[in-house]
Legacy VTK file of the C-alpha trace (Angstrom):
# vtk DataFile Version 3.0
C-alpha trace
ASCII
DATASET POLYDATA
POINTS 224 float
-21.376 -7.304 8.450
-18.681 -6.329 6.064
-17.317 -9.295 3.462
-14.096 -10.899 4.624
-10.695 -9.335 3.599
-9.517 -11.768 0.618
-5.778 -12.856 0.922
-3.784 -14.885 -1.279
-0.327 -16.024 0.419
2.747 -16.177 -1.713
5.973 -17.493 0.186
8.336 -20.471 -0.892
8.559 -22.094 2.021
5.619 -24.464 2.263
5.746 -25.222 5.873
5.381 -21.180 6.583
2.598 -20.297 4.148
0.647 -23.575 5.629
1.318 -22.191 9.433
0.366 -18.825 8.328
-3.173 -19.767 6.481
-3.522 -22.136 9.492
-3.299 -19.049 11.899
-5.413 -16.780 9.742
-8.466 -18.822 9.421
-8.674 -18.045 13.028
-9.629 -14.417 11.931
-13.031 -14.541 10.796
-12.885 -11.080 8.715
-9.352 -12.633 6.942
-10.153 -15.124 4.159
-7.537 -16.938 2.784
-7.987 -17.565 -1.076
-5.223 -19.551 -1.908
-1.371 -19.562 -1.698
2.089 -19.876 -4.312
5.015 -20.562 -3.632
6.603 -18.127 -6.996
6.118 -15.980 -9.557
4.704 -17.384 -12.523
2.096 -19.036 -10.044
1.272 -15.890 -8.317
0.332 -14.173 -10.840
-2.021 -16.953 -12.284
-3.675 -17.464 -9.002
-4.290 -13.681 -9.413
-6.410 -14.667 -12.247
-8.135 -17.803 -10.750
-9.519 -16.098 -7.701
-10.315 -12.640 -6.692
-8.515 -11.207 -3.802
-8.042 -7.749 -2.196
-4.757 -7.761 -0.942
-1.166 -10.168 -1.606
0.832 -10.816 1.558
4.045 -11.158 -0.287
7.598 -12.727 0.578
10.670 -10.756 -1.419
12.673 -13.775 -2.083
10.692 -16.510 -4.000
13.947 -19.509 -4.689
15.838 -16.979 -6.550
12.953 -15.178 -7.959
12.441 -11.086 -7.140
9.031 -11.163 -5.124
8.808 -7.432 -6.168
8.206 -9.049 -9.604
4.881 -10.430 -8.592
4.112 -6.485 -7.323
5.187 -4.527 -10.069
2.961 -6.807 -12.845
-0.418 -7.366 -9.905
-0.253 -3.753 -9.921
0.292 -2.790 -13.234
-2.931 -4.425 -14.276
-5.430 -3.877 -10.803
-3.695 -0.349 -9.291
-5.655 -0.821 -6.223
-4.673 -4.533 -5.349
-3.508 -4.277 -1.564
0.129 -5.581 -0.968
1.811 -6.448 2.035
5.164 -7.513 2.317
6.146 -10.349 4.902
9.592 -10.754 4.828
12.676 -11.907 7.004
15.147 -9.411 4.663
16.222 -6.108 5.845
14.224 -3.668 4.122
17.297 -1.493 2.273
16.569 0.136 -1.104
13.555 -2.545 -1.693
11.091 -1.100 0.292
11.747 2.879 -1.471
11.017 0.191 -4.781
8.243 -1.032 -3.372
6.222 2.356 -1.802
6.965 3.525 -5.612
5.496 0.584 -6.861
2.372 0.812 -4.889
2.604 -1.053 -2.177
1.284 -0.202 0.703
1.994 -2.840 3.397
5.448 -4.202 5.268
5.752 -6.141 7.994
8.861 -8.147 9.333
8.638 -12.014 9.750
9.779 -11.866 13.412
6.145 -9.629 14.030
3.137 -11.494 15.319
0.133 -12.271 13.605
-1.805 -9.827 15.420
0.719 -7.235 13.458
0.312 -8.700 10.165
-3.610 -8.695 10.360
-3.566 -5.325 11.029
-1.523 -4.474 8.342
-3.955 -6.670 5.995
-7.046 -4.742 7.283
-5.332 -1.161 6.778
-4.148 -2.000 3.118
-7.232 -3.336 2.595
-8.902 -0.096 3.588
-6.823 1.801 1.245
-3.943 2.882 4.123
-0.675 2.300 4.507
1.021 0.230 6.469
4.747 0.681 7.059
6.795 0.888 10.406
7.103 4.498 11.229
10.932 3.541 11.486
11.373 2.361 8.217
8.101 5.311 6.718
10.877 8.588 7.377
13.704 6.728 5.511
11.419 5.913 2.902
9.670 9.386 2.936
13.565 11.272 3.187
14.482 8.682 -0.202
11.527 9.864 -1.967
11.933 13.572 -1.407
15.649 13.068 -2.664
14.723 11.323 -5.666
11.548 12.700 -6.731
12.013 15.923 -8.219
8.939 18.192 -8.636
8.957 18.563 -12.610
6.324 20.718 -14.663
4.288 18.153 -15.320
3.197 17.388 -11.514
3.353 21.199 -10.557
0.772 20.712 -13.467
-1.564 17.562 -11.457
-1.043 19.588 -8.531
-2.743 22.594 -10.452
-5.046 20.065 -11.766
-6.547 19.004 -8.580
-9.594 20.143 -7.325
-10.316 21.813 -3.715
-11.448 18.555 -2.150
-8.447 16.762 -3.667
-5.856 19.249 -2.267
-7.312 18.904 0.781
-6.964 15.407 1.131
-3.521 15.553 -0.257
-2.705 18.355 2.755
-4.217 14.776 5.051
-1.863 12.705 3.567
0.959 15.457 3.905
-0.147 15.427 7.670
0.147 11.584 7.684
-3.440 11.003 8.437
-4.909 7.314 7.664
-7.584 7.684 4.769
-10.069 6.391 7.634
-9.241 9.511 9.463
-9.415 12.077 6.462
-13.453 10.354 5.780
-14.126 11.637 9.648
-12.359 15.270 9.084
-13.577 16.037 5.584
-17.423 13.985 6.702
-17.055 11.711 3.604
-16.913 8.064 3.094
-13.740 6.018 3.218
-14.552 5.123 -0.160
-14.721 8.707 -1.497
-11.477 8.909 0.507
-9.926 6.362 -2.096
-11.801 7.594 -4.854
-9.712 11.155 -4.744
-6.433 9.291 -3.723
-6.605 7.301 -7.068
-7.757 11.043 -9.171
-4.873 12.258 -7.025
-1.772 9.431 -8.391
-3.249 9.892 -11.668
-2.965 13.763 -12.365
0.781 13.552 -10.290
1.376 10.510 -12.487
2.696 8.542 -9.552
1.954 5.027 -8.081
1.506 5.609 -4.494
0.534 8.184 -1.809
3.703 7.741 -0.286
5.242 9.173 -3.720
2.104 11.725 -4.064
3.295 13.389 -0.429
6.889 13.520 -1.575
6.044 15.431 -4.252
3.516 17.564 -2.440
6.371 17.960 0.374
8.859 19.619 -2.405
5.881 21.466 -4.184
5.664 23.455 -0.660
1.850 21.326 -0.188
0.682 21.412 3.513
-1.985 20.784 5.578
-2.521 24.166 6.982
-5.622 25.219 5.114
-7.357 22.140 6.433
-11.185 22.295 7.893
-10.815 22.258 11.774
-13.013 20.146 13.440
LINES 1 225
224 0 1 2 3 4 5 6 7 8 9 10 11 12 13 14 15 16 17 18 19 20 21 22 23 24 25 26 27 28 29 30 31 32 33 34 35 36 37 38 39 40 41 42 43 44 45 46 47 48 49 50 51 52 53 54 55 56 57 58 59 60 61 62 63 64 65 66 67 68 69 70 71 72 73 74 75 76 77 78 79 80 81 82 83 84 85 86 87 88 89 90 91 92 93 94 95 96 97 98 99 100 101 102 103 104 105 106 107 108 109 110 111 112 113 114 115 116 117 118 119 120 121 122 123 124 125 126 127 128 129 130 131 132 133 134 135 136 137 138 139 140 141 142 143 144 145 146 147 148 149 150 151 152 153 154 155 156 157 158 159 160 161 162 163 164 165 166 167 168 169 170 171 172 173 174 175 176 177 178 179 180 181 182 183 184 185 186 187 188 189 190 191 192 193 194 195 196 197 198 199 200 201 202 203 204 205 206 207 208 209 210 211 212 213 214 215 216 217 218 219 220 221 222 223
């Protein structure tokens, strides 16, 4: 049996984050490590306890919750991050997918929503209303212009990587690129990370943008 998906909580409103571990623990592969209610306190519980992914609230009394995602992820790249928020998404979520977060989910969802968005980012996918995922994508394309240096990554990457990127151009879930390309999920996330790193980006969401304008597709893909 696979090890319980590792969540720490951060939310300022007490009475929500106590409801919400309350109503997790009913989840037996969810495991709730701990919760804060800002900032400075996230990111220290970070360092008390290990955790796979941060189910995050934007607005911590006055504080930026994107604060607590753009320092998590600056030090652990693969830390899984879903936002839980009651905020419209605007120009925070674009911030957010360039960040490296891969998880949003809107307060008025149920739980059943939110745990599946805690599994997926926990597997390495992403997990972003397709309503909100073609503004975001749209944003990206606009402001992500395809310098030399990633028409250089993309020339960097090696067959198996560009034909994983051609998945994620397709929109496939990294669970579904392991069953077309007969590898493991975790060789899946092994040439997403090689992939960010030679196109010098943060996310997958940003790695398909740039793929998008670089005229990437999935066309030369294996068929099954």
């Amino acid at each position: 049996m696979a090890a319980p998906v590792r969540v720490l909580l951060v939310d300022d409103h007490e009475v929500f984050v106590d409801a919400l571990a309350l109503c997790l623990g009913d989840y037996p592969d969810i495991q709730v490590q701990g919760a804060a209610t800002g900032v400075a306190q996230a990111l220290r519980r970070l360092q008390e306890v290990e955790c796979d992914v941060v189910v995050l609230d934007l607005a911590l009394a006055g504080e930026d919750g994107l604060t607590v995602a753009r320092e998590a992820l600056a030090v652990d790249p693969t830390l899984g991050i879903v936002i839980a928020t009651g905020a419209e998404a605007g120009d925070q979520i674009v911030e957010a997918v360039q960040l490296g977060v891969r998880g949003w989910v809107a307060k008025t969802e149920t739980a059943d929503a939110l745990v599946d968005a805690i599994r997926g980012v926990a597997r390495g996918e992403t997990r972003i209303p397709a309503d909100l995922l073609a503004g975001v994508l749209v944003s990206l394309s606009r402001g992500q212009h395809t310098t030399v240096e990633h028409v250089q990554g993309i020339r960097e990457l090696t067959g198996r990587e560009l034909e994983v990127l051609g998945c994620l151009v397709e929109g496939m879930s990294r669970t579904e690129i392991g069953t077309l390309l007969h590898v493991s999920p975790n060789t899946v996330r092994t040439h997403v990370q090689s992939i960010l790193h030679k196109l010098k980006v943060h996310s997958a969401l940003a790695a398909v943008a740039i793929a998008r304008r670089a005229g990437v597709t999935g066309a030369s893909l294996p068929m099954v």
